[in-house]
C-alpha positions, 0 to 999 in steps of 0.5 A: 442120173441124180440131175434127170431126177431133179428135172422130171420131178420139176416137170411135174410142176411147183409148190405154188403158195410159198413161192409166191411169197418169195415171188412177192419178195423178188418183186419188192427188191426189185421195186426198191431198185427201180424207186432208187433210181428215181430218188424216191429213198423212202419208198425204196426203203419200204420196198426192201422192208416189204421184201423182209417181211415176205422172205420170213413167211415163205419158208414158215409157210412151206414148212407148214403146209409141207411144201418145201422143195429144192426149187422153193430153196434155190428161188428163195436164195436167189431172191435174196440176193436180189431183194437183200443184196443188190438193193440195199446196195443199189439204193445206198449207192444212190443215196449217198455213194456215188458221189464218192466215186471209186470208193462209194461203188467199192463199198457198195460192192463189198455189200454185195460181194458179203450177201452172196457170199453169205448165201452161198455159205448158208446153202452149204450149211443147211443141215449141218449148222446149229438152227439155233444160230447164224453163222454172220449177220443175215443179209435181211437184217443187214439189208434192214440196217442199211436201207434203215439207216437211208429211210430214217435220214430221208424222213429228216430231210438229211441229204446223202452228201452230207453222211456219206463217210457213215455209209461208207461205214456203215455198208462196209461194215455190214458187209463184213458181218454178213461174212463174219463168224459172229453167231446170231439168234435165228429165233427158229427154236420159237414155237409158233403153233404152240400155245403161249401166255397170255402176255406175250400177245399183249407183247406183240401189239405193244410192238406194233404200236411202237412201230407204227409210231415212227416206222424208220427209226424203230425198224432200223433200230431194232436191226442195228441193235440186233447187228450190234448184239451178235459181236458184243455176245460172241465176246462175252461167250469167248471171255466164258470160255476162256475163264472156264478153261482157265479155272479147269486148268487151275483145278488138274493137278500139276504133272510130275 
């Protein structure tokens, strides 16, 4: 009965704006992909970065002009598997992988593998979770750091041959962290239709004017400090626990 309700609710058609980012998102993925196959990195790269931009506007924007959807949900999810998952492992994989046989597609898979799973836990999640923070790394910052890392090389002139044990390393680890229990800021407690002082629009250009100074490096900068941030902060919140259970335990009196 509750599967009839969702299909006649489709029938009476979809949200259009914020589907057509997502769409605009799937389309950058998939476009990442098909320069990869062609050895264009740089515009790979850019492709997935468009794709990043994209996904961040399409939920903002449906929860602007009330229109989200469990359809827009489930689009929104899938084209990150595309955009976030597939290409970046995809492009890596061309780039500098598959000249590693066996072990450079099994790295690649892992990426993937960690972005669906990834996905399917935070669809899982939704409503539960503390919005405040991600449970793993998110697989559009993850997506970043290695087609970031694949941009900046490219630009240099550095082949993928001669990095291809720090792919390894690099797809592997993020991964890992995408399925991690590491906490990330998701920034969603920003108001973004409050008002704000006036320094923080004088912050804002300033960070445009950094990334338009050298694009690839400050983007995969950026993400790979965020990517690095997460374990160094969930080890300085567990050392905070620890210390204050001990000093609660030094304070309770002795039993007798």
């Amino acid at each position: 009965m509750e599967r009839e309700k969702k299909i006649l609710r489709l029938g009476k058609g979809i949200y259009l704006l914020p589907n057509l980012f997502t769409t605009g998102a799937l389309f950058a993925g998939f476009y990442a992909i098909i320069m990869a196959t062609q050895d264009r990195f740089n515009e790979a790269a850019i492709g997935v970065f468009v794709a990043m931009i994209l996904d961040s506007l399409d939920g903002r924007v449906a929860r602007l002009t009330n229109t989200q959807s469990a359809f827009g949900a489930e689009y929104d999810s899938l084209s990150d598997m595309v955009s976030f998952g597939l290409a970046p492992a995809l492009v890596m994989y061309e780039w500098a992988l598959h000249g590693l046989g066996k072990l450079g597609w099994l790295a690649a898979f892992v990426y993937t593998a960690g972005a669906a799973l990834r996905l399917a836990r935070f669809n899982t999640q939704v409503g539960i979770a503390d919005k405040r923070y991600f449970q793993g790394l998110p697989s559009p910052a993850a997506a970043g750091v290695v087609v970031g890392l694949v941009w900046v090389a490219d630009d240099y002139g550095i082949s993928g041959h001669t990095l291809n044990v720090l792919a390894v390393a690099v797809t592997i680890l993020m991964g890992l962290l995408m399925v991690s229990n590491i906490r990330y800021n998701s920034f969603k407690d920003l108001d973004l239709r409050g008002k704000v002082p006036f320094v923080a629009v004088l912050l804002i250009v300033l960070a445009f004017v950094l990334i338009s100074l050298d694009p690839p490096q400050v983007l995969f900068g950026v993400l790979l400090l965020y990517a690095l941030a997460g374990p160094v902060l969930t080890l300085v919140f567990l050392r905070k626990r620890r210390a204050e259970r001990r000093a609660r335990s030094a304070q309770s009196p002795p039993s007798t």
